[in-house]
C-alpha positions in Angstrom: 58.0 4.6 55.7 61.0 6.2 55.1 61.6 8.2 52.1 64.1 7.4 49.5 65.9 10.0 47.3 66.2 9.2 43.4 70.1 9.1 42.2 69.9 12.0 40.3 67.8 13.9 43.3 69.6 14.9 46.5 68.5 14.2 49.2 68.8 17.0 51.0 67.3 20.2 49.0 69.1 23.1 48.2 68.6 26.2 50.4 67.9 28.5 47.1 66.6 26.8 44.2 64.7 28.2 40.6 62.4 27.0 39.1 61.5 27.3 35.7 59.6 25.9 32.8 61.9 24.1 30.7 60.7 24.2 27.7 59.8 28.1 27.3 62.2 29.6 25.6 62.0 32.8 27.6 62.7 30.8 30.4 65.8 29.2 29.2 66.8 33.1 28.6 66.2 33.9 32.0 68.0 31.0 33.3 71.1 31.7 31.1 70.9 35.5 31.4 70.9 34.8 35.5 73.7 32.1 35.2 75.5 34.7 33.6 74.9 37.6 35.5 75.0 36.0 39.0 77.6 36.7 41.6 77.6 34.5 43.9 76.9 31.4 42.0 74.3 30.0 45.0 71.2 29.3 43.3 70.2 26.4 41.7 68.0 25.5 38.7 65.2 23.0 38.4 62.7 22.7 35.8 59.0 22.6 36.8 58.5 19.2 34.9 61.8 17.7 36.9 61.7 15.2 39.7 63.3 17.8 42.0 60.3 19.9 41.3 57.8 16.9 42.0 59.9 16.8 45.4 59.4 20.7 46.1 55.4 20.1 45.4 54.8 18.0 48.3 56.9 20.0 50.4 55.4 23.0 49.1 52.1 22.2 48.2 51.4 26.6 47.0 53.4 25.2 44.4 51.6 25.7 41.3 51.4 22.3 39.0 50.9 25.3 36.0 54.3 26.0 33.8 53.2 29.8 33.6 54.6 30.5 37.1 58.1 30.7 38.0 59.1 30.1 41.6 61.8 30.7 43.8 62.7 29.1 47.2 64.7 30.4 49.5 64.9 29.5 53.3 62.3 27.3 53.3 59.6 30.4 51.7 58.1 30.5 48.4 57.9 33.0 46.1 56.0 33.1 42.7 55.5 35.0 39.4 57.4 39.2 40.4 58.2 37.9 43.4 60.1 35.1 42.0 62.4 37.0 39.9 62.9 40.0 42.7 64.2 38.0 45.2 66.0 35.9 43.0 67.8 38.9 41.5 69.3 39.1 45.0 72.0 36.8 43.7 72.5 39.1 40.7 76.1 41.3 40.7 76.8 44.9 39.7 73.9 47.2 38.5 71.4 44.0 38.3 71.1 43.5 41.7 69.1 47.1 42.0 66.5 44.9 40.9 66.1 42.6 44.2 64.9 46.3 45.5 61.8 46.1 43.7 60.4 43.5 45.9 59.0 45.8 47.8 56.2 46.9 44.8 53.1 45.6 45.1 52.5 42.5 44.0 49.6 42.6 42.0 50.9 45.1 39.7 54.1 43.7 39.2 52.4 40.3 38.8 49.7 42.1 35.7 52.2 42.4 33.5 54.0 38.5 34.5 50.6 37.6 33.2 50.6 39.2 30.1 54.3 37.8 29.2 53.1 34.6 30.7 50.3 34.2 28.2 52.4 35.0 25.1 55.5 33.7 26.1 55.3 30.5 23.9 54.3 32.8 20.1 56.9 35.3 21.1 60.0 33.0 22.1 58.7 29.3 21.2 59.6 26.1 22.9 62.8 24.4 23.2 63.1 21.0 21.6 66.8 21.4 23.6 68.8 23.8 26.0 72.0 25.3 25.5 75.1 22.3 27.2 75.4 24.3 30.1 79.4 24.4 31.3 81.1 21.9 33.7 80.9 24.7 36.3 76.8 25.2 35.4 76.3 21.6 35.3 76.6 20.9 39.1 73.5 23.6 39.7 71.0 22.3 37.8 69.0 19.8 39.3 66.3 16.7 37.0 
């Protein structure tokens, strides 16, 4: 059976994607503090509860179904949680991109305090009823 792509999902996958839950509003933060801080304007942006992301899953079944867990695809590997925002901060310009370095720390200590953020992240920065109208430029790298 062959498999058909939704209008608003491309076919073909991006080669770096982010993915984030869209109603956090730390997430949203993150997404707009990357979009702004980015250099090479590669990545692209998915929310967990998008199609896009429903798409990733089956490809990438480590994907977790939970919203607490950022992920970041790149090359066809997955990264979660630290690892997620370390690598991804490979796309980041100027001083910010020291970060991507970090990657290289282990995991599970990194990933003790993504925990704790992740468990209070709603009663410190809320949910989003709506997301800041991303640009005409910005537009083109999100994906449903």
């Amino acid at each position: 059976m062959k498999e058909m792509a939704t209008p608003d999902v491309p076919r073909e996958l991006p080669r770096e994607i982010l993915l984030y839950d869209g109603v956090c509003g730390l997430c949203d933060r993150i997404v707009q503090w990357m979009l702004d801080h980015e250099g090479d304007q590669r990545l692209m942006y998915t929310p967990l509860q998008g199609e896009t992301a429903a798409r990733l899953r089956a490809l990438h079944p480590e994907i977790p179904t939970e919203l607490s867990t950022v992920v970041y695809i790149a090359d066809g590997r997955v990264h979660l949680r630290s690892r997620a925002i370390l690598n991804a901060a490979r796309h980041l310009r100027g001083r910010w991109r020291w970060l991507y370095k970090l990657r290289w720390l282990p995991a599970f200590l990194l990933d003790l305090g993504y925990w704790v953020v992740a468990r209070v992240r709603y009663r410190i920065w809320g949910q989003l009823d709506s997301c800041r109208m991303p640009t005409p430029e910005e537009r083109s790298r999100f994906l449903p």
